[in-house]
C-alpha positions in Angstrom: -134.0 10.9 -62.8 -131.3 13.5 -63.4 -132.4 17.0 -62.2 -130.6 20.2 -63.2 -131.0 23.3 -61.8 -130.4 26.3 -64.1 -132.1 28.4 -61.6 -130.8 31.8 -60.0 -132.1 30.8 -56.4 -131.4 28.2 -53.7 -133.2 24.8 -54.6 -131.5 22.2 -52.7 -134.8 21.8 -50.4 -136.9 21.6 -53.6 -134.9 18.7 -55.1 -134.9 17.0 -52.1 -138.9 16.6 -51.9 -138.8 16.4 -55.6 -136.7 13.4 -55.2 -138.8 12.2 -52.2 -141.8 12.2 -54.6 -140.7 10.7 -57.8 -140.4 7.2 -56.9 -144.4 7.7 -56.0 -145.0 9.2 -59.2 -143.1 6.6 -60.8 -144.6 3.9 -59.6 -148.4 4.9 -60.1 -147.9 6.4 -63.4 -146.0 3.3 -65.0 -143.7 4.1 -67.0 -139.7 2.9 -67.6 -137.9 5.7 -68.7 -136.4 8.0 -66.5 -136.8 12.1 -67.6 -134.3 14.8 -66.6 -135.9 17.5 -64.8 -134.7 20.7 -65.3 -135.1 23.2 -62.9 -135.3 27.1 -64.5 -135.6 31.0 -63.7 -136.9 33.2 -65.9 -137.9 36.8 -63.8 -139.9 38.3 -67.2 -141.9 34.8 -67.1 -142.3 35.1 -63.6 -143.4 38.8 -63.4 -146.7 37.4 -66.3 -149.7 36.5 -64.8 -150.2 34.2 -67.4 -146.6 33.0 -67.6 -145.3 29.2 -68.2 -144.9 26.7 -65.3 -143.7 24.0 -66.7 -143.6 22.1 -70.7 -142.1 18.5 -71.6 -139.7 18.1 -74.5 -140.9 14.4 -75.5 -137.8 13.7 -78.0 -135.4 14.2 -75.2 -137.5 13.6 -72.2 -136.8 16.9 -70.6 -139.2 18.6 -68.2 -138.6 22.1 -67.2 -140.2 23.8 -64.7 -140.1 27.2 -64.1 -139.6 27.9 -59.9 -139.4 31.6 -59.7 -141.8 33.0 -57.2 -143.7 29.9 -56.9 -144.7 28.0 -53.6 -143.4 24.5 -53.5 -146.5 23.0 -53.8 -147.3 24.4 -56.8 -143.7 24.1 -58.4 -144.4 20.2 -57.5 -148.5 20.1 -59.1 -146.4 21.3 -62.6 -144.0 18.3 -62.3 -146.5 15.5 -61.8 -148.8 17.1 -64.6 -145.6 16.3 -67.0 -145.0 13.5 -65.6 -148.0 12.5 -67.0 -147.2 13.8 -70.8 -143.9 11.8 -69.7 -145.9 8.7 -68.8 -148.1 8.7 -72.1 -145.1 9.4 -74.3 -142.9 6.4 -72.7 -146.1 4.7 -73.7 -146.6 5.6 -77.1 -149.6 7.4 -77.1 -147.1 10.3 -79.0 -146.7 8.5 -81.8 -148.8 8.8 -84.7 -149.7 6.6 -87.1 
C-alpha cells in the first residue's frame, strides 16, 4: 500500500497507525491487490456539515480520504469502509455482466 499525502497538515502519526492497521484489514477482508491511499485537504469540504470523507476510484484503486478537522478515529472508520468497496472490486463484484 502506497499512501500519499496531499494534505496541508502534519500526518506522519496518521500513516503510521494507518500502516499499523492495514495488514489487519488486509488480511480479514481478502483481497490481493494493494490500493494507494491518498491522504487530502480540502478547508471548503471541511467547513460542510455534510461534506465528503472519503470515495474509491475502482479503475485505479485510489482511496482518498479527506483528514481536515477529523479525529483519527474517524479519519481511520472512512478507510476501512473503502477498503471494503476495495475488497469487492479486487473481487469482481464491480464488474457487470
Amino acid at each position: 500500500m502506497k499512501i500519499v499525502d496531499n494534505t496541508e497538515e502534519e500526518t506522519g502519526k496518521l500513516q503510521q497507525i494507518i500502516k499499523q492497521f492495514y495488514p489487519f484489514a488486509k488480511e480479514q477482508l481478502d483481497f490481493g491487490d494493494d490500493p494507494n491511499v491518498v491522504l487530502r485537504s480540502d478547508s471548503e469540504n471541511a467547513g460542510n456539515f455534510l461534506g465528503k470523507t472519503a470515495y474509491y476510484e475502482p479503475e485505479t484503486h485510489d482511496i482518498h480520504i479527506y483528514v481536515d478537522k477529523r479525529h483519527p478515529k474517524d479519519i481511520l472508520r472512512s478507510l476501512s469502509h473503502e477498503l471494503v468497496h476495495h475488497s469487492q472490486n479486487c473481487k469482481g463484484e464491480f464488474d457487470r455482466e
